[in-house]
N, C-alpha and C positions, 0 to 999 in steps of 0.2 A: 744301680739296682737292676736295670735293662739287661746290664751283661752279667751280673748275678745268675737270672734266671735264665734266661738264656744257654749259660753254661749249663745249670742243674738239667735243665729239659734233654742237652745232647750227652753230658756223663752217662746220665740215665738211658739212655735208651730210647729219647727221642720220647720222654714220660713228660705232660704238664703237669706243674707242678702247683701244689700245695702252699702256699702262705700262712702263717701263723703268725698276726698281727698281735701286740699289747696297749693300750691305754691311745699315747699319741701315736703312735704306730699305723694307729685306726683311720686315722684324716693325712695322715702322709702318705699310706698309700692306696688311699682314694685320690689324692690329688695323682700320684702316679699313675694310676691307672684311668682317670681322666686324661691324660696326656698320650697315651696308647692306641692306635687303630681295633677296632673290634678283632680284623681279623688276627691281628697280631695274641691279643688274649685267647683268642678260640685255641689260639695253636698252641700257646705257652701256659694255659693258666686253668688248673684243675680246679680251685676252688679259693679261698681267701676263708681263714677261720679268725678270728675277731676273737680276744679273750680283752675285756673291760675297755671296749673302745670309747674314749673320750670324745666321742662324734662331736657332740655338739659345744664343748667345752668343759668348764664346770667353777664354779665360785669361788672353788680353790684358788684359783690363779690371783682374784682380786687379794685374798687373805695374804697372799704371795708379795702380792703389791706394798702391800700398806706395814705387816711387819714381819713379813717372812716368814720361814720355814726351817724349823729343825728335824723334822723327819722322825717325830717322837723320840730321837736321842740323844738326851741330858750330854754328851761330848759335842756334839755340831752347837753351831751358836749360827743363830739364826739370821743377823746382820750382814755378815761376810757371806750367807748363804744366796739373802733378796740382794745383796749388789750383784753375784754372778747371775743369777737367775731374771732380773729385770731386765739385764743387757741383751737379753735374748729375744729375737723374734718368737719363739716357740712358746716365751708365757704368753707373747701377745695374741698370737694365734689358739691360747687355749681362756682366752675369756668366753663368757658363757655367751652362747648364739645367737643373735635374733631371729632364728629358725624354731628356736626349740624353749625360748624365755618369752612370755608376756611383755608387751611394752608398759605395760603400769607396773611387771612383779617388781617390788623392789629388792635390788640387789645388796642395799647398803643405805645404812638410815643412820641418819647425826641428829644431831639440837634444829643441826636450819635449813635442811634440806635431805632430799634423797635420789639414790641414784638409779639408776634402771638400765638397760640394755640400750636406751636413747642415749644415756648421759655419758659416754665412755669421756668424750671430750674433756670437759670438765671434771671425771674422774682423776682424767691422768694432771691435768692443772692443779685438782687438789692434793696430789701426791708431790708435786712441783718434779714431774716428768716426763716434758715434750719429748723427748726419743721414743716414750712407750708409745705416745698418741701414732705419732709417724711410723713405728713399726706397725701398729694396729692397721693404719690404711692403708700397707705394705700387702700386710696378711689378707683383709676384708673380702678381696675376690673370690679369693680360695675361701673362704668361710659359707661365703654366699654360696656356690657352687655343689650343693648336696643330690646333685644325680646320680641317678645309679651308677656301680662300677663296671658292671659289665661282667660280672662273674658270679657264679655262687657264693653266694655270701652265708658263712655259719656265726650267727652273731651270739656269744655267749658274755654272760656279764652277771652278777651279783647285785644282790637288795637288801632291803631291811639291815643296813648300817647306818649308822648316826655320820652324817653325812651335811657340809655346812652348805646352806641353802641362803642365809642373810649373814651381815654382819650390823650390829649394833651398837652405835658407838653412843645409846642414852641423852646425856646432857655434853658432849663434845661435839665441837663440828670441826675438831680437827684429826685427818686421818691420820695422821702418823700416830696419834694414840691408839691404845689397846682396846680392840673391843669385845664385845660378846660376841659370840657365834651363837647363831640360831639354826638348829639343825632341821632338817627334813630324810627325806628317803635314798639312799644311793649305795653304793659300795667303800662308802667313807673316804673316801676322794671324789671322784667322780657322781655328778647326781643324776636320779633316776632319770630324768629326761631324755639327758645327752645319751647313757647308756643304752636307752632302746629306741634312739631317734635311726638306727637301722631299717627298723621295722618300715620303716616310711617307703623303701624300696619294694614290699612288697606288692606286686600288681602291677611295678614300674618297668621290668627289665624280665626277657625272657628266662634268664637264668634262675636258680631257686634259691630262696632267700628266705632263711630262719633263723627265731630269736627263742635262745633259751635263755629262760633269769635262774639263779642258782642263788637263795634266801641265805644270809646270812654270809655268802665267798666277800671279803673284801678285795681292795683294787689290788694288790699285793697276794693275799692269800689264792687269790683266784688261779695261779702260777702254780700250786699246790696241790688245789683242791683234788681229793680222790674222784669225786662225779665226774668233775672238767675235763681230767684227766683220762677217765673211762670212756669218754665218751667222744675223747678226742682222737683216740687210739683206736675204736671202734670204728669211725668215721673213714681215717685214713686206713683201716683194713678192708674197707669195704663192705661196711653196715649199714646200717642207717643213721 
């Protein structure tokens, strides 16, 4: 990514350059730019634009865990989907944050017990998988690490989507069953939280750091949106 930009800044004319981050995008290159010298960003780095950054994670990923994900299309089958997708560092790193989750919210509630942002441990044992738990403490640094980045940050992101916030497995206590989802506020991926846990930078880092929400953009549509769009275009011409 180093020498990504790098190149952009010298093609150009020795212009910093502009980032335009999506979902996970948002904490991979925060972790990047944690790894960076100030001076190094002053020289290479115009600003960072954030569209539906999954800062702080989001409950999805647990939903993920337990019985995956078809991507709302009746052709994926969702089993063969959570075996590629658990093997990966990147769900692990997108469960939802102790930063930005209550230690009592409950994240997941069965017959005999509930889970919370403490319980990941036992999460991943009642899913019977220790590789998630060991990626988890892989990731945890980087999760904990939410300082600023060091750049202008344009944080755009979407609300008022039905958006799954619990999961409710009733009279089961066992996760590999199907549960309810219980919705709350977000861009129907990602929940409101994590989407404006930017804001947290604000007052932290000389650079300027703003959070627009855009009511109704989903985590996907928000790639689309006309406003998002307008105003992204705006930005990089030289607007406000």
């Amino acid at each position: 990514m180093r020498f990504l930009i790098e190149e952009a800044y010298i093609i150009n004319n020795n212009t910093p350059v502009t980032l335009i981050v999506h979902s996970y995008g948002g904490p991979m290159t925060l972790n990047f730019l944690h790894q960076m010298s100030q001076e190094w960003k002053d020289k290479h780095i115009k600003r960072m634009i954030s569209l539906a950054g999954a800062w702080g994670g989001s409950v999805k990923s647990m939903k993920v865990y337990t019985i995956g994900e078809d991507f709302s299309n009746t052709f994926v089958l969702s089993t063969p989907v959570k075996k590629m997708l658990t093997s990966t560092p990147s769900l692990a790193y997108l469960m939802p944050s102790p930063l930005f989750w209550k230690p009592d919210q409950v994240l997941i509630s069965t017959a005999s017990r509930s889970y919370t942002v403490n319980d990941y441990q036992a999460f991943y044992e009642g899913i019977n998988h220790p590789e998630g738990w060991e990626m988890y403490k892989d990731v945890m640094p980087y999760i904990q690490d939410f300082s600023p980045p060091g750049v202008e940050v344009q944080c755009y992101y979407g609300s008022d989507v039905n958006t799954i916030e619990r999961l409710d497995y009733g009279s089961s206590s066992d996760l590999t069953d199907t549960p309810t989802p219980v919705f709350g506020d977000g861009d129907g991926t990602v929940n409101l939280q994590s989407l404006e846990a930017c804001q947290m930078w604000i007052g932290q880092q000389d650079q300027l750091v703003n959070a627009t929400k855009y009511p109704k953009a989903d985590h996907m549509g928000i790639l689309a949106n006309v406003d998002v769009l307008r105003d992204v275009v705006t930005l990089l011409a030289g607007g406000k």
